[in-house]
Residue, then its C-alpha position, 0 to 999 in steps of 0.5 A: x168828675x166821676x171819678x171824684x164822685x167814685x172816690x168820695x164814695x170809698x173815701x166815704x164808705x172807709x170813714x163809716x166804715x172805721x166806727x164799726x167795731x167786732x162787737x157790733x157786727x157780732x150783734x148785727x149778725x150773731x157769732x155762727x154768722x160772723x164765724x162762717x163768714x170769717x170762713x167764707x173770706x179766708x178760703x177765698x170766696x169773694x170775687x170782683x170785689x168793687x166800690x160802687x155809690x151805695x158801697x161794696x158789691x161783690x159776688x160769694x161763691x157758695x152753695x151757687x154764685x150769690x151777689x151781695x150787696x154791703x151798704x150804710x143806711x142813710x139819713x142817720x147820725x149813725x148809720x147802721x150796715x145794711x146787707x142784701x144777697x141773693x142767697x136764700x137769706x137776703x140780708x145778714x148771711x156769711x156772704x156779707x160778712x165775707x165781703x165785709x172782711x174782703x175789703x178790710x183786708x184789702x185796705x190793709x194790705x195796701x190793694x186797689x178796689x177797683x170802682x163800678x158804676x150805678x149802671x153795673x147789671x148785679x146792682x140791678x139784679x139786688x135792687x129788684x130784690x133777685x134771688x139765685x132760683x129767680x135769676x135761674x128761672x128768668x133763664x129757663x123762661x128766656x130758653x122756653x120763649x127762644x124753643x119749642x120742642x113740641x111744635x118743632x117736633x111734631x113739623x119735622x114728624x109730620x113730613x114722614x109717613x106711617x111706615x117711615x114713623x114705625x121704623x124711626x120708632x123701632x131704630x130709636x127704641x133699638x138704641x134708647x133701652x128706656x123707650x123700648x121697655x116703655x113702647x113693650x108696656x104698651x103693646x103688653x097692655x093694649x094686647x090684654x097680656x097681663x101676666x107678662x106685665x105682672x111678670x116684668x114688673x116683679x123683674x123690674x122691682x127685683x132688679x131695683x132691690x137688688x142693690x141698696x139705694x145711696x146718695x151723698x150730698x158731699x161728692x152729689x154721687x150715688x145709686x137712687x132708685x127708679x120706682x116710675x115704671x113699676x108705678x106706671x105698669x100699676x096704674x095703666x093695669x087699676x085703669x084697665x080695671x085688673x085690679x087683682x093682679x095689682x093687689x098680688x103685685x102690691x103684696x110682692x112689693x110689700x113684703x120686699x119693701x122692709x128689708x130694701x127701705x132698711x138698707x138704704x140710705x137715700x133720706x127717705x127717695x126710695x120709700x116716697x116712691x114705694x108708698x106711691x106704688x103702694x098707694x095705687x095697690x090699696x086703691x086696687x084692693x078697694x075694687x078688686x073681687x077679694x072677701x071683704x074679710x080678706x081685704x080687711x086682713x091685708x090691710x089691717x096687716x100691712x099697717x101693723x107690719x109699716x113702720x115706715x109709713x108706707x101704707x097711707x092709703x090702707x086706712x081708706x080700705x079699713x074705713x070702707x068695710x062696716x059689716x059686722x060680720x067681717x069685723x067679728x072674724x078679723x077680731x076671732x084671728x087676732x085673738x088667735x094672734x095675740x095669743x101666739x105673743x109669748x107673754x114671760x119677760x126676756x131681753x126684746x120685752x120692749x118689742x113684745x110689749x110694742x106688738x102685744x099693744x098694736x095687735x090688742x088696739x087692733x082686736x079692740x076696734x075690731x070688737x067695736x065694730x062688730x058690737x062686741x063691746x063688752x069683750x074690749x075692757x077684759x082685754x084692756x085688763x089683761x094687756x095691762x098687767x102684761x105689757x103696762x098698758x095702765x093709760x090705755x086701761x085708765x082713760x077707757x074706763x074715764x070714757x065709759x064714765x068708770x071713774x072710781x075703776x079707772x082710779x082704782x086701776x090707776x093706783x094698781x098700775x102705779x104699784x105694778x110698774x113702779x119706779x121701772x116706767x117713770x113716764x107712765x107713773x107720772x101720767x097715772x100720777x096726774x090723772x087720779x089727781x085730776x079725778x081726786x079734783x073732780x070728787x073733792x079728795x085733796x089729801x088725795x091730790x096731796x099724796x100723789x104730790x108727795x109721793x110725786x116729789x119723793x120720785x123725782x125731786x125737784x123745783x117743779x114737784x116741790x111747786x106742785x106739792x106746796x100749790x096741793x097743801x094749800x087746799x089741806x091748810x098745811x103749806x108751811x107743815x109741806x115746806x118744812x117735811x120737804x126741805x127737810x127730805x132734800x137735807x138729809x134724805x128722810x121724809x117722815x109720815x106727813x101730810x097725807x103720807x101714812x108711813x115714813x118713805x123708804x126707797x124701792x129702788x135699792x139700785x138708785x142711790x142719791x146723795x143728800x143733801x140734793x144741792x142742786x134742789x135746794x139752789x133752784x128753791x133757794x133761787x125761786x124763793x131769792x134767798x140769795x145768801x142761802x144760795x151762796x151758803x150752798x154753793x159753798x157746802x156743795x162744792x166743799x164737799x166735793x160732790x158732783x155739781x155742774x150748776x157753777x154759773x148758775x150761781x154765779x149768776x144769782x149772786x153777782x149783786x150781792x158777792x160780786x167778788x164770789x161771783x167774778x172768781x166763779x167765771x174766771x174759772x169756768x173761763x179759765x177751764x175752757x180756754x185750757x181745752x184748746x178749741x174754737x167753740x171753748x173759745x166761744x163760751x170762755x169768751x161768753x163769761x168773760x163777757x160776764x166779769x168784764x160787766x162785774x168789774x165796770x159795775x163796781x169801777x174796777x176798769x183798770x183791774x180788768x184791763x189787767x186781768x185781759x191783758x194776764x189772759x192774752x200774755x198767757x195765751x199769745x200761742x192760741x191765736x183763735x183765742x186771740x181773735x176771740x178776745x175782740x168781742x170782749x173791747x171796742x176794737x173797730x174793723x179798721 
């Protein structure tokens, strides 16, 4: 009687399983995981593969050894594959799919799948919902029930006496390096003899930096380095109260941690480690007995120099200090810093400017916090010019309530750095328009989204620009004036604009007319003949235009025919290119004529064009394979 059961089952399974096609399961779980789970199954790594009541079960071999469960849903004219793994995604993974594709190929190559009962322990372990770290876990706490190294170490210590205890220790630290250096820390420390410990741990931390750290996730090999006993040494000593010893150690590692950190390629362990020493050293400096003048100096220095973020607890130094006193001396040596920058242009200019604005960030604060606040704007000013710090400038002025300065300074940084730095001029752009808003300037705004269009051309500058006409009642005089630019590469004194426009950039040559802008308004505004009218100048005239399926998009209701020629192209073009992932995108358009065809019953001329594509490319099996997404071709 079971074993009818257990064939009904197959039996059962094999018929559900015939009404799903390739297509269904891509949907179910989308083209990367059908992909990989093709992977998965061709490289063998489904193992006891079997039929049980609820459907297949079988064990992956991936990352670990994950237990995957393929059923159907129940009570459902059409029931739908379910999946359960104890992998990390539970449900729908290359595991599945790789049981799926394990038993399909089982059928047709005439192999037995043997059958399990309810009572097989992985359908326990997928019922409870177990994961592979839970299954780990129950494992460790089975282990930590059974054995109690504590308790059975110290019955089997308290046997021996205190002089048979001192020998045991002195013969195993003898033969355990790591023991031996940890047990001299101690006695170093208990004895008061600091400048031995603070001379072992500049050793230790040399020693360490003498070779990179490395590790590969590839082979799981590599050298990571091992920062605990500098940190421990750090903080037996800040507990012991030496905290300047500590500070001196701090400034060791320090200015060593850069050049080392660089080196490394270890996804960060070697740095996480540094900050944690570095941590504890800020924590030192806080209480040790420097100046405040020189702790503040450190501090502020280590921040300036971390670019890796190393000095988290810095700030806690910086934010302790409020003498003003101390502030205005850490302001007088950075002016002298700052000074020392030079300021001609050369090839590291992005360097210097990015130190310029640290060092006078800095200096700022420090004229804040010392009430020389009247000092801060000259700097800003200054800085400006140099560096094109027009922002930093711009909103000190709006917080001091300068907004005619700050408009003014707007306007001076946009002619400074012209088209050289479009992000700032953008930002600049958009806050004079947000001060021309607030006094009621709207041919004001309008310039700057004249001016903004003229820059950088496109369906977003032209949005804003129509959206500014609207308070200047000249909507359709904007249109025109910029539709006009977009065609010919002209733009008249209009508008707000006083002068006709003439490119600065003699370097940044564009071709008129701007196609691609003139289809993504064309687009917005659904003129679909006007996209198709320029779609065919575009690539008429042989330009460089990239936007094919764009419009073959657009217009697929109105010029079917235009449209199916478009993508069989950009098919065509991809299958030529011999690779998987042009496979995968030819077939995506595709995908696309086969619905243009259907839409217009055209089902025989697409049948014909598939089968033109698969005699054409019979030599490209991955292609081949590809096509199944395209029919109703069942899993078996």
């Amino acid at each position: 009687m079971k074993n009818l059961l257990r064939k009904n089952n197959k039996m059962k399974f094999e018929k559900q399983l015939k009404n799903i096609s390739w297509n269904k399961l891509e949907r179910l779980v989308g083209p990367q995981i059908l992909q990989r789970g093709e992977n998965y199954f061709k490289k063998g790594k489904v193992r006891n593969l079997a039929v049980c009541s609820e459907g297949l079960i079988a064990n992956v071999i991936g990352s670990d050894d994950y237990i995957t469960l393929v059923s159907f849903e129940e009570n459902r004219d059409n029931p739908e594959l379910q999946f359960q793994c104890t992998c990390p995604y539970g449900s729908g993974c290359k595991h599945s799919i790789a049981v799926v594709l394990a038993y399909i190929d089982s059928i047709k190559k005439g192999k037995h799948v043997p059958e399990v009962s309810s009572s097989d322990n992985r359908l326990k372990q997928i019922k409870e919902g177990r994961r592979r770290d839970d299954l780990e876990e129950d494992f460790m706490n089975e282990m930590s029930v059974k054995t109690n190294p504590v308790k059975d170490i110290s019955e089997y210590l308290a046997k021996y006496s205190k002089e048979a205890l001192i020998e045991m220790i002195i013969k195993l630290s003898a033969s355990h390096p790591n023991l031996q250096e940890e047990l001299m820390d101690l006695s170093r420390l208990s004895s008061g003899k600091t400048t031995e410990i603070a001379s072992s741990i500049r050793k230790e931390i040399s020693s360490i930096m003498s070779e990179p750290a490395w590790h590969s996730h590839w082979s799981d090999e590599g050298n990571l380095a091992d920062f605990s006993r500098v940190e421990k040494n750090l903080l037996n000593l800040c507990n012991k109260g030496d905290y300047d010893i500590v500070v001196e150690l701090t400034k060791f590692l320090f200015e060593r941690a850069y050049t080392y950190i660089e080196q490394c390629n270890d996804d960060g362990n070697s740095a996480c480690q540094i900050t944690e020493c570095l941590n504890i050293g800020f924590r030192a400096l806080k209480n040790s007995t420097l100046p405040d003048f020189e702790k503040l100096l450190f501090a502020i220095s280590s921040q300036l120099e971390d670019d890796y973020d190393l000095c988290q607890e810095a700030s806690e130094v910086i934010d302790s200090i409020h003498d003003k006193n101390v502030w205005s001396k850490i302001a007088d040596h950075f002016y002298k810093q700052l000074k020392t920058i030079p300021t001609q242009e050369n090839e590291d200019g992005f360097i210097r400017n990015y130190q310029r604005d640290k060092i006078s960030n800095i200096l700022a604060h420090a004229l804040s916090q010392s009430e020389r606040t009247d000092e801060i704007l000259p700097i800003y000013e200054n800085e400006a010019k140099i560096t094109g710090s027009w922002e930093r400038l711009v909103f000190f002025l709006i917080e001091n309530n300068q907004p005619e300065k700050a408009r003014a300074a707007a306007e001076e940084g946009i002619k400074i750095i012209g088209k050289n730095w479009p992000g700032i001029t953008n930002s600049l752009r958009t806050t004079i328009a947000n001060l021309a808003a607030k006094q009621g300037d709207f041919y004001g705004i309008l310039l700057l989204k004249q001016e903004d269009f003229l820059d950088r051309p496109g369906l977003s500058s032209f949005e804003a620009l129509l959206e500014a006409a609207i308070k200047t009642n000249n909507v359709e005089e904007m249109k025109s004036w910029a539709l006009h630019y977009l065609e010919t590469g002209k733009a008249p004194a209009k508008g707000a604009l006083n002068k006709a426009y003439q490119p600065e950039d003699k370097f940044h040559h564009r071709e008129f007319p701007q196609y691609q802008v003139l289809i993504d308004i064309a687009e917005k505004e659904k003129r679909v003949d006007d996209v198709w009218s320029l779609y065919q100048a575009a690539t008429n005239k042989k330009k460089y235009f990239n936007s094919h399926a764009q419009v073959a998009q657009i217009i697929k209701d109105k010029y079917p025919e235009e449209s199916l020629k478009i993508y069989q192209k950009l098919a065509e073009d991809l299958i030529a290119e011999t690779n998987s992932s042009a496979y995968t995108s030819a077939v995506d358009y595709l995908k696309k004529v086969q619905k243009i065809y259907i839409k217009a019953k055209r089902t025989k001329e697409w049948t014909q064009y598939l089968e033109h594509l698969k005699n054409e490319n019979k030599r490209k099996p991955r292609f081949i394979k590809e096509l199944r997404r395209l029919s109703d071709e069942k899993l078996l």
